[in-house]
N, C-alpha and C positions, 0 to 999 in steps of 0.2 A: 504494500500500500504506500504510495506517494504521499505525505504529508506537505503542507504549507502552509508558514508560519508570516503571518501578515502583520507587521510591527508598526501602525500607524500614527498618526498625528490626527486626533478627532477636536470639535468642537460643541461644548456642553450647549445642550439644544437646538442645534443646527442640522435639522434631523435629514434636509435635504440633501446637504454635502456630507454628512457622513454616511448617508445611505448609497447614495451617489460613488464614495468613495469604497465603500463594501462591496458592492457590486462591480465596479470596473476591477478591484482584485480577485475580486472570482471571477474572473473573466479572465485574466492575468495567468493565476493556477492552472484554467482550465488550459491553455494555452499552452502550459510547460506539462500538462500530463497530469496531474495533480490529481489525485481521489479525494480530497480533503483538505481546506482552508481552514487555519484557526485564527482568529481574533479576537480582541481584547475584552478584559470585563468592563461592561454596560459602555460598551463602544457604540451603542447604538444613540442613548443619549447622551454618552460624556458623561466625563469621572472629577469630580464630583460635582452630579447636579446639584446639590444640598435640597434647600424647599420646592425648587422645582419640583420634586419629587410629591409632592403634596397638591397639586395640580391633577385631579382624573385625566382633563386632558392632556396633559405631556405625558401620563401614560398609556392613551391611548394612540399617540401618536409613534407610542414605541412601539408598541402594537402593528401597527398601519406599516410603518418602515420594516418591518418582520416580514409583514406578509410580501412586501415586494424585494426583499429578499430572495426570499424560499421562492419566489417565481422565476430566480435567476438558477435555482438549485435543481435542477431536471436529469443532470449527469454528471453532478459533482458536489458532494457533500460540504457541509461547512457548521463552524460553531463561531456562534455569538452570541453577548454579554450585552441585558438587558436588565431595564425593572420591571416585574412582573405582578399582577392584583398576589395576593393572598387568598385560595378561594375557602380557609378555611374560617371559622366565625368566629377562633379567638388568635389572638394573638396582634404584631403586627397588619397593614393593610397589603405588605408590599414583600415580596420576595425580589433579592437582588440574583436573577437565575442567568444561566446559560443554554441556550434552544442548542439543540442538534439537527440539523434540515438536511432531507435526502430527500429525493425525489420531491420535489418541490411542498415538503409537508413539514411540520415541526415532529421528529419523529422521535426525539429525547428533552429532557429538562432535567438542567440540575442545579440545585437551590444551594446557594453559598451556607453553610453552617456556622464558622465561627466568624464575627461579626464584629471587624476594630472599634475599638473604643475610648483610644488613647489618644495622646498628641494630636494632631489634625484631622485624624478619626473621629466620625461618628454615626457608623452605618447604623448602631443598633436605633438610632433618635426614627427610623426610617423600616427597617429590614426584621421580618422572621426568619429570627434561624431554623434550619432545615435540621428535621431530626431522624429524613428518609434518605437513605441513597442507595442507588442500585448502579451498573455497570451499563454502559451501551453495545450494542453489539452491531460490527460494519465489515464487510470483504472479509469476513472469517478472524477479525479479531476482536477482542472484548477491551473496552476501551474503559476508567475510571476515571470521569471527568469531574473536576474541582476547581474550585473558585480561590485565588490568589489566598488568603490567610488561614482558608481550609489547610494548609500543608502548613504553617507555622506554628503549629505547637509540638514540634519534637527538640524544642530549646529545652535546658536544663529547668527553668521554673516556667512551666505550661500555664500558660493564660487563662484555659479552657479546661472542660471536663472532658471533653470526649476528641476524636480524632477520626472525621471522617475517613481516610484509608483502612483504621481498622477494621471498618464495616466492609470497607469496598474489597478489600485484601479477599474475605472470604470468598466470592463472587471468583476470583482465581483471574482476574484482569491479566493481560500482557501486556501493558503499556499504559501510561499515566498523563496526562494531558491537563495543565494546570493554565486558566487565562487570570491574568494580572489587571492592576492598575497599581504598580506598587511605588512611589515618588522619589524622585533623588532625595540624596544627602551623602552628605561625603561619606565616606565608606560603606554606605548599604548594599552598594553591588556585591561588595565581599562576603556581607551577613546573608545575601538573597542565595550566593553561589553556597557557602557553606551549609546553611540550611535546607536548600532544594538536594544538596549532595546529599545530603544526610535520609531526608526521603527514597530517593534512587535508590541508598544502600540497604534501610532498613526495608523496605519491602521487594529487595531485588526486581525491580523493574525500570526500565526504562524512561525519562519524562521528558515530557517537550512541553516546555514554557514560553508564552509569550505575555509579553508588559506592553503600557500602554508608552508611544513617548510624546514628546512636546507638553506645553503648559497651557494651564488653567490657572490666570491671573497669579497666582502668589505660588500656585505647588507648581513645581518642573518636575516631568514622568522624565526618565532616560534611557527606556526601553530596555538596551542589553537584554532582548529573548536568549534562553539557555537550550541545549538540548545534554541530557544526560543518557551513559547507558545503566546497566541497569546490574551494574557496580558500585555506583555514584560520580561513576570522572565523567569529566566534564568534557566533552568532546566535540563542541558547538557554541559559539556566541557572536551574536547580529550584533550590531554596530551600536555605539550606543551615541544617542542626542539627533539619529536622525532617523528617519522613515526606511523599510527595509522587508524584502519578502526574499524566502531562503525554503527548502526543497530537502526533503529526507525522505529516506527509503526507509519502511520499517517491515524487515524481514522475518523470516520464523526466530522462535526462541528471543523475538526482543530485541535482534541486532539491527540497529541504524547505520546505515549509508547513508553517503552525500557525496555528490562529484561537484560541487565549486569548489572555488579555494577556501583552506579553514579562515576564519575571522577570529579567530583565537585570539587575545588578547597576549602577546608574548612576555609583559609586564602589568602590572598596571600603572595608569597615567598619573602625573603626582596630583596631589589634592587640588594645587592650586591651578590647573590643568582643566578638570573636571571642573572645577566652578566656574572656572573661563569662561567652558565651553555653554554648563548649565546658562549663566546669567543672561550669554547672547540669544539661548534659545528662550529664556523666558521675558527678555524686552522684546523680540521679533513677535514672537506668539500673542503678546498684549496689545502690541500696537495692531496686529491685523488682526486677531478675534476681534477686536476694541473698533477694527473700521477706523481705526487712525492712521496715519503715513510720518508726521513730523512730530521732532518732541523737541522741545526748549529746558536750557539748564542753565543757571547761572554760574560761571565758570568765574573762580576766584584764584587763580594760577595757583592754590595749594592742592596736594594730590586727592584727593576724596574729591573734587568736580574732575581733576583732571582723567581720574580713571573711568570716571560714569561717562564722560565725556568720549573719551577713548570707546569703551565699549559701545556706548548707542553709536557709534559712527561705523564700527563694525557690524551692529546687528543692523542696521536701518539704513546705512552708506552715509556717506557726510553731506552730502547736500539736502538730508532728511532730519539734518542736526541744527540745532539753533544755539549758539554759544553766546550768551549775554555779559560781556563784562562790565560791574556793578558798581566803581572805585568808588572806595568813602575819602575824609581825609584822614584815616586811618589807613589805608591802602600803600602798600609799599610800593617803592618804583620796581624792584626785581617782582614783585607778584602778580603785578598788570605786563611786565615783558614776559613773565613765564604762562599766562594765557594766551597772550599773542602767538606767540612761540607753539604751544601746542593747534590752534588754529590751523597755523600757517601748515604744519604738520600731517595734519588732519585733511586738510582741505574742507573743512564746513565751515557752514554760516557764522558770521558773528556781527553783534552790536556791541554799543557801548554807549551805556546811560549812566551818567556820576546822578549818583544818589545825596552828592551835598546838600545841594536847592531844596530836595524834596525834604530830607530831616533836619535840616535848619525850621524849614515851613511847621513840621510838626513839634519840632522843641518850641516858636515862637509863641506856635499857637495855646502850648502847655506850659506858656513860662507862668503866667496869675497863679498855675496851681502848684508850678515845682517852685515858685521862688524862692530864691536864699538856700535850697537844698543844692549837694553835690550833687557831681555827676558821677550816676551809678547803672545800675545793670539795665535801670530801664531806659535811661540816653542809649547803649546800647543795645538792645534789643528793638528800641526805634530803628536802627541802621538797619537792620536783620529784616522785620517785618516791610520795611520799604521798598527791601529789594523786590522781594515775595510780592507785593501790592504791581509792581512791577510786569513779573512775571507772569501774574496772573491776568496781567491786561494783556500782554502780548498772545497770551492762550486763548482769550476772546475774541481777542482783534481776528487771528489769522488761525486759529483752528490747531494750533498745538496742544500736545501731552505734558505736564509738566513732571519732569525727570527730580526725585527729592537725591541727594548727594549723601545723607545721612551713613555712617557708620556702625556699623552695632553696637561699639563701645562707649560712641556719644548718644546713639538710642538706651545703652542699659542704663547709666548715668545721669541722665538728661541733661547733655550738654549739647542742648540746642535750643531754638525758639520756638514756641508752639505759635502758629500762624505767620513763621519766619521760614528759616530754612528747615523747617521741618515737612513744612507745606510739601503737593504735588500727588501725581495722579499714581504711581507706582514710587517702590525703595528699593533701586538697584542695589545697593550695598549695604542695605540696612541688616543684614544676617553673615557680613566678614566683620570680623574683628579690622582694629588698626593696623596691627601687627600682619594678618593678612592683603589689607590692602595696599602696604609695602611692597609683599611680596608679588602680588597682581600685576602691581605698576612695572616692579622687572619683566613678570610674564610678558605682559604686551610689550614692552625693549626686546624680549628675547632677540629677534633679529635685527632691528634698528632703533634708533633714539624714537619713540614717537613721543612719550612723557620727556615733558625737560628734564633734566636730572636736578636740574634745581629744586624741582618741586617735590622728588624723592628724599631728597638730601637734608632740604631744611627744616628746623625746627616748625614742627604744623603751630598756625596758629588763627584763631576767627578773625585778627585785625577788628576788634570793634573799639578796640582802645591803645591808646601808644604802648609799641614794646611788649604786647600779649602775648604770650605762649599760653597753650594748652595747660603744660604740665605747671602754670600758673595756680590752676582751679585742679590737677588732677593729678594721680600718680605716672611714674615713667606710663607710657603705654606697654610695655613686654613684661613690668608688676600688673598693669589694671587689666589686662587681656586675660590671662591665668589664673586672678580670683575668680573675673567674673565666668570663666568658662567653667570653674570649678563650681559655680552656684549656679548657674545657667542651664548647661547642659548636665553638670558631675550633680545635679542638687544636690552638693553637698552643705551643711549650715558652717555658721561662720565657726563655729568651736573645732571641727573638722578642719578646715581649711584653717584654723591658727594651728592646727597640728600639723600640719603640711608644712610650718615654717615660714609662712608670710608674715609680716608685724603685725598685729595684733589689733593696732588704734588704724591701721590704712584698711585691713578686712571690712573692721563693724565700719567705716567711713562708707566705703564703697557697697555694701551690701544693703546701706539704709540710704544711700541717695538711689540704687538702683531702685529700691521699694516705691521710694517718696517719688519719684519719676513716673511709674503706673498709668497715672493720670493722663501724661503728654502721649503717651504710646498707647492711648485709646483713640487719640484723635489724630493719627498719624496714615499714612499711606499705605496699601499691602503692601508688605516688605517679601521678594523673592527668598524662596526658603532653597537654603543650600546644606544645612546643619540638623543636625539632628533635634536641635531645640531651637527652632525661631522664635523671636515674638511677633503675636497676631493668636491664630487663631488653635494655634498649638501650643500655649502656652499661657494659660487664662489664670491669671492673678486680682484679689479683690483690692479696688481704688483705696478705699478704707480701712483696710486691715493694719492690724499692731503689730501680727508677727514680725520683728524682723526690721521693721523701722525706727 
């Protein structure tokens, strides 16, 4: 039996073009010989609809897209990943299931069981778990088809009670067939492969996996479909960050062939490689789901606009870039030649609007009520929101996206302005540490200068006041990167992390402005998740709470 593993790029509620897109690949399969297309879970309406799902009719439109399917299904079978009613009277309304079509009929269904619930999960708010499985049967093989975290509890501390394959095992299947939507983070491809190996091995058979890739506004999917034999090695992997259809022979006793060339990954790519690559696929994806073309960013010659800058001019080209520079009279002279300088580099758009006029106007206008007061955070942060006032006008004037610059470490912190440079329609970088987007800025140098070096080099600083540095208001960044990741992602509490060796009075500092911070990071932009812990909507902390502040 020819297998094909369909690794595509869907769009949540777009039911035309992803139907569209289903059918021209089984058309594809059919083409190369194929018995059998597999793609991804709930590829019909995109992963994750979230409340869509709550809509009868966006499921009866998943429905409707099924049926013209399976009319494409007359002499080559295929599986996809839908949301389905619940026809039973308790429980959820909605099974998150996978149809089987042959001969242009829905001739199998299989209901996802276990049901994330964690970080950016939340099938169960949505999905009844499946407490029935049975095995498919096609061209004289028995097939155990499961749904992406179906196969994720053979980890050391299981999630779950039960494990779909034990049931299916008995059924005596030859081959194993798991469709995904499982989302980047830096090292999860290792956790998907180690895991799914461990599947393969423990029920000796066979699997072919296929993920979903491209993004949905804030998650980036990154495909890397697997094909394992039925040992656990790994003997198969599609490409990962782009769209890809790939061909196996699955022989007696379980043995797969393939004649193209392996896609084996011969190393893997370093971290900051894969987030490169994640970040351009997840501003590309936004701006075209989003029906946008141009995005505007205020470029302050320090590296956090230079690299968001750098990147949208690679996902989006440079003539689709709007580069604003904003000079206060806090603005240095190398800091406006090291915007320029990247422009020039670039080859994108730029302006340049000085912002003195505009916050002279609004300090004048507020002198009755600051009188006789120093100049303090909120003269500054007038400079911040002015730009932003700015930016936002050029977004309505001419129909751009506005690109926020933010950091994760000035997002955990709150070392930014709310309604300043916090603003904007997506956060390119708002889930790299500092200390990473150092290392980014070399990435993109790798082959030639396009970041000045200057702008890697120097001391970062917001220019809202003479002589500002960062590490004015904060610790080194390579100390404030490692607590906060330690509390961030390691949830580890601060008595932990003083055991770790960090001082003591810099942990509780950082651990309670990161709290008291909350607030700005409710009103902030989706931030593209590349880590295993972003903030947004994987990471839900209360505005008000004591813990810890």
């Amino acid at each position: 039996m020819k297998i094909a593993l369909a690794q595509l790029n869907y769009h949540i509620g777009n039911f035309e073009a992803n139907t569209a897109k289903i059918i021209d690949h089984i058309k594809i399969a059919r083409n190369h010989g194929a018995d059998l297309v597999i793609f991804a879970e709930l590829c019909v309406s995109g992963y994750p609809a979230r409340d869509f799902l709550e809509f009868d009719e966006f499921i009866d439109l998943c429905e409707a897209s099924a049926r013209q399917i399976a009319a494409e299904c007359t002499d080559i079978a295929c599986i996809i990943g839908l949301p389905t009613p619940n026809n039973k009277p308790e429980g959820k309304e909605l099974n998150n299931s996978a149809y089987f079509i042959e001969g242009g009929k829905v001739k199998g269904i299989a209901h996802k069981a276990l049901l994330p619930n964690y970080d950016i999960f939340d099938e169960y708010r949505y999905f009844e778990p499946s407490t029935e499985f049975s095995c498919i049967e096609f061209k004289g093989h028995r097939i155990a088809l499961t749904i992406c975290e179906d196969l994720w509890n053979t980890i050391e501390n299981p999630l779950y009670i039960t494990r779909p394959m034990d049931i299916l095992i008995d059924e005596e299947p030859d081959v194993m067939i798991n469709i995904a939507a499982s989302p980047f983070a830096v090292n999860h491809d290792e956790e998907r492969i180690d895991i799914l190996s461990d599947n393969a091995q423990r029920y000796q058979l066979p699997l072919l996996y296929v993920n979903n890739v491209g993004a949905q506004t804030e998650l980036i999917f990154d495909g890397g479909s697997l094909v394992f034999d039925n040992t656990g090695k790994l003997i198969d992997e599609m490409p990962y960050f782009e769209e890809a259809i790939a061909y196996y022979d699955l022989g007696e006793k379980g043995r797969i062939t393939y004649e193209h060339p392996s896609t084996l990954r011969k190393e893997k790519e370093s971290d900051i490689a894969q987030i490169h690559k994640a970040i351009l696929l997840g501003i590309r994806d936004y701006f075209y789901k989003s029906g946008f073309k141009q995005a505007i960013l205020g470029l302050s010659g320090g590296i956090d606009s230079a690299v968001v800058c750098a990147l949208a001019a690679e996902a989006l080209g440079p003539k689709n870039v709007m580069a604003v520079l904003l000079p206060s009279r806090f603005s240095s002279d190398h800091s406006i030649k090291d915007a320029e300088d990247l422009v020039k580099n670039l080859g994108c758009l730029s302006e340049t609007v000085a912002i003195k006029n505009i916050t002279e106007a609004f300090e004048h206008t507020l002198e009755p009520q600051f009188k006789g007061l120093p100049f303090n955070i909120a003269e500054e942060n007038i400079q911040s929101r002015s730009r932003a006032v700015v930016l936002m006008a050029m977004c309505n004037k001419f129909g751009y996206i506005l690109l926020n610059t933010s950091n994760k470490s000035e997002a955990a912190v709150g070392y930014g302005t709310l309604y300043g440079d916090m603003c904007g329609g997506i956060s390119v970088i708002g889930d790299v540490y500092k200390t990473q987007v150092f290392e980014l800025a070399r990435y993109i140098n790798r082959n030639e200068e396009i970041i000045p070096i200057n702008s890697i080099v120097k001391p970062p600083s917001a220019e809202l006041r003479p002589n500002q540095k960062d590490t004015d208001s904060l610790p080194e960044y390579d100390v404030l990167d490692k607590i906060l990741a330690e509390y961030i992602e390691g949830r580890s509490s601060s008595a932990a992390i003083i055991k770790m060796g960090f001082d003591e009075k810099t942990v509780r500092r950082v651990i309670k402005l990161t709290n008291l911070a909350e607030h700005k990071r409710y009103q902030t932009p989706p931030i593209l998740r590349v880590s295993p812990k972003a903030f947004g909507m994987g990471r839900r902390m209360p505005i008000v709470g004591k813990y810890l502040s």
